[in-house]
N, C-alpha and C positions, 0 to 999 in steps of 0.2 A: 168350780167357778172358772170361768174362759179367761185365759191369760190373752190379750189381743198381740202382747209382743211375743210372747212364743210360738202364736199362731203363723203370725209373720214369718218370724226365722226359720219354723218350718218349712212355709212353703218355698223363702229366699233358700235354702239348702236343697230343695227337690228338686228348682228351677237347674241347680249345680249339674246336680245327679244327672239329670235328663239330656244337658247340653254336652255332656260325654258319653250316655250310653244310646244316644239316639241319634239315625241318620236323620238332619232336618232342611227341608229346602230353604234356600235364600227367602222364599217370599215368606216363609213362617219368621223365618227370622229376624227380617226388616221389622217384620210388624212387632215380634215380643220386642225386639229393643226400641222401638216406641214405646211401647206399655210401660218396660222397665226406668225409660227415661222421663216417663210420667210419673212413675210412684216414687222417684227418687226426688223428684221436685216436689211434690208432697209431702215428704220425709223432712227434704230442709227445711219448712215452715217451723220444724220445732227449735225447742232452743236451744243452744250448746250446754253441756255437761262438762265443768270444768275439771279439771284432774284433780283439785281437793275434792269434787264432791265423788268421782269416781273411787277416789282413794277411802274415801270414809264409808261406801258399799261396799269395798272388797273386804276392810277389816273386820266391819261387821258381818259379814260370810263367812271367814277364814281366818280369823286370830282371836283365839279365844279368850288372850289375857284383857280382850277389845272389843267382849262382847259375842263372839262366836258362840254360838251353843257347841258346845263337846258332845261327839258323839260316843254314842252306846251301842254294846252288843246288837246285834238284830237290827239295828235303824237301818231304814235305808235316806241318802241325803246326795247332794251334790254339792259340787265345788262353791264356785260362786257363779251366781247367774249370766256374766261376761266374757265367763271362762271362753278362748276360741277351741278348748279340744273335751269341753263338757257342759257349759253354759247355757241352760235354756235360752236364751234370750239373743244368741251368736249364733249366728246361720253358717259359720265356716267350722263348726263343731261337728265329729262324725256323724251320721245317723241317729245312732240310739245310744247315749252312757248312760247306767244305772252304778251308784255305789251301794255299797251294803258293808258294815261293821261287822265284823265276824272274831270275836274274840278282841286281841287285841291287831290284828289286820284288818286292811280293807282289801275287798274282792270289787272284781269291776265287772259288768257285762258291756261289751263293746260290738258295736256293729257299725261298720266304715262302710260309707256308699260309692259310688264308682268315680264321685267329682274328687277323690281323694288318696285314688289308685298310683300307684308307681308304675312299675310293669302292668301288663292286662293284666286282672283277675287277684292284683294284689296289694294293698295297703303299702302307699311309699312309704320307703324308710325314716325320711323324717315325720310321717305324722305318727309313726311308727313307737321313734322318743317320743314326742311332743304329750303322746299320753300317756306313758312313761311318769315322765315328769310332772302331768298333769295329775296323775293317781298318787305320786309321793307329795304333794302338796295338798289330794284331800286327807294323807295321810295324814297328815299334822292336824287333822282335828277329832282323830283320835286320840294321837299323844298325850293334846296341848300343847306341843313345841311349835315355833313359828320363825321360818328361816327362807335363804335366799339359795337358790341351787348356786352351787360351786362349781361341782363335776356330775356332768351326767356319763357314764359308760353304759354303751348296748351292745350287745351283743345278737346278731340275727340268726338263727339257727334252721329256719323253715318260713316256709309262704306265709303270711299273715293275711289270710284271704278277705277279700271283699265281698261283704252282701250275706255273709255269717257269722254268728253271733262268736266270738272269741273273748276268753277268759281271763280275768289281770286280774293279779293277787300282789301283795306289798305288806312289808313285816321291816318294823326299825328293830335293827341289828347290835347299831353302835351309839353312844350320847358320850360326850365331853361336854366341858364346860365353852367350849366353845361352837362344838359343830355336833351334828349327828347325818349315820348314813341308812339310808331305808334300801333294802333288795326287792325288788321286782319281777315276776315271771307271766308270760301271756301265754295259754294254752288253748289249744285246738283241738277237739278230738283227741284229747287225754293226752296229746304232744305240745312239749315243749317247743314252742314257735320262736321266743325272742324271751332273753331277758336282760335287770338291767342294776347298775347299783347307782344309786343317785346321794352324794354328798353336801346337806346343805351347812352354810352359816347361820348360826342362832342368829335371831332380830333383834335387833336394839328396840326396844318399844319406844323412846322417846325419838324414835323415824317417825312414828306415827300419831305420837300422843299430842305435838302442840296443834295438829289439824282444827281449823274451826268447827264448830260443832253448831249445829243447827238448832 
């Protein structure tokens, strides 16, 4: 079935891509940002999305004790549809994220496009954590646990290339009653590229529980 908002953010993310890997004249130019100041005026006719009701999407995506479906062995699934570094529906999202449960980890395929490059030819450092971080919070719907990142540490080791596919794996390590830490590694060509250990805060469920409900 044709998702018409992910079609969207598709092509709002390739418009990215192209306005960094391509020489383009002024007079192309003039004219796309007419087009885009057109579709954007289009866009506003809709109607604002209040942060309760934003908040009551993401926990139904991502908190399982809220509804989240838990995931299993073999599934493949994503974050939540808003996510900005996995989110179908967020055009400022790499290229391509795929999750997959693999035991009790999740494994990522990631492919970053050139609107999101650092140096030429390589994935900035920050978008670098950002999925990082993004992968330890679709961790948690393996777990069940459901928390706030506290610390994220990275470490860079190698190019995190742009425009191929590179590998993110995440395994919880640690749980207290109050926090737990998930480790991270992104591979390339059987090399170790970046990795990373991210420690969250358990969630209060009642942050989320008096949310109005539809």
């Amino acid at each position: 079935m044709s998702d018409s908002k992910t079609e969207l953010a598709e092509a709002v993310h390739a418009t990215a891509d192209l306005m960094i890997s391509r020489s383009i004249p002024d007079a192309v130019l003039d004219e796309a940002r007419a087009l885009v100041i057109q579709a954007n005026s289009l866009l506003a006719t809709g109607e604002p999305r209040s942060e309760d009701d934003r908040l009551r999407e993401f926990a139904s995506q991502m908190i399982v004790p809220m509804g989240a479906p838990i995931i299993t062995d073999g599934e493949r699934f994503e974050a939540f549809v808003g996510s900005p570094y996995s989110g179908k529906h967020n055009p400022l999202r790499p290229t391509s994220v795929t999750y997959i449960a693999v035991g009790d980890e999740v494994h990522a395929e990631v492919l970053v496009g050139p609107a999101l490059e650092g140096a030429p030819g390589r994935a900035h450092g920050g978008l670098t954590a950002a999925v990082f971080d993004d992968l330890m919070g679709a961790m948690q719907r393996v777990t069940g646990l459901s928390g706030y990142t506290r610390t994220l540490e990275v470490t860079y080791r190698a190019k995190l290339p742009i425009d191929e596919t590179v590998q993110f794996r995440a395994q919880l390590v640690d749980q207290s009653s109050r926090a737990f830490t998930i480790d991270a590694q992104a591979i390339h060509d059987e090399k170790t590229v970046a990795t990373a250990r991210g420690v969250f805060t358990l969630m209060a469920l009642p942050d989320f529980i008096p949310l109005p409900q539809n």
